[in-house]
C-alpha positions, 0 to 999 in steps of 0.5 A: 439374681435367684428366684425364691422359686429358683432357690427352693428348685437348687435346694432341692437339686442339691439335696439329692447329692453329697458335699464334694468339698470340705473346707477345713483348718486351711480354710479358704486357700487359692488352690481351693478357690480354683478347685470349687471353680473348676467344679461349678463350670463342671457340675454347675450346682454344688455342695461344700461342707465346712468342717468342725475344726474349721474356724471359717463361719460358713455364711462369711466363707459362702460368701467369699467364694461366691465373689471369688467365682461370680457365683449365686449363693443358693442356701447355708444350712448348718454347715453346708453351703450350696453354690450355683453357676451357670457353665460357659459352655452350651454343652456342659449345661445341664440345669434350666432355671426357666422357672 
């Protein structure tokens, strides 16, 4: 579970980068799932954007993503959700929550 001061240091983080993936009339598919898991044990913090003709709310679908990749939900701003996992791998880690 995150801090609130973890959270606003995610949020943060998150601002400085573009959504790398958008959820869109498919909605929420099992290749996307896979893709946006893949991505967090990569990048860790990450940005996905729902698009307008999505009919998938972006709080239901944060959601449903987080349970589907055992991630934190950090922020659902408007249409754009922020995800954070920390990698498995010592190596690939990259951000300290030590706050």
């Amino acid at each position: 579970m995150l801090t609130s001061k973890q959270r606003a240091f995610l949020r943060s983080e998150a601002s400085k980068s573009d959504a790398i993936f958008q959820i869109g009339k498919g909605g929420l598919t099992p290749q996307i799932i896979k893709t946006i898991d893949d991505a967090l044990e990569a990048r860790e913090l990450i940005k996905i954007s729902v698009l307008d003709n999505s009919d998938a709310d972006p709080r239901e679908s944060a959601e449903e993503i987080a349970v589907k990749t055992c991630s934190e939900v950090v922020s659902v701003i408007g249409r754009k959700i922020i995800l954070f996992r920390k990698s498995t791998k010592k190596e690939k880690r990259k951000i300290s929550l030590l706050i």
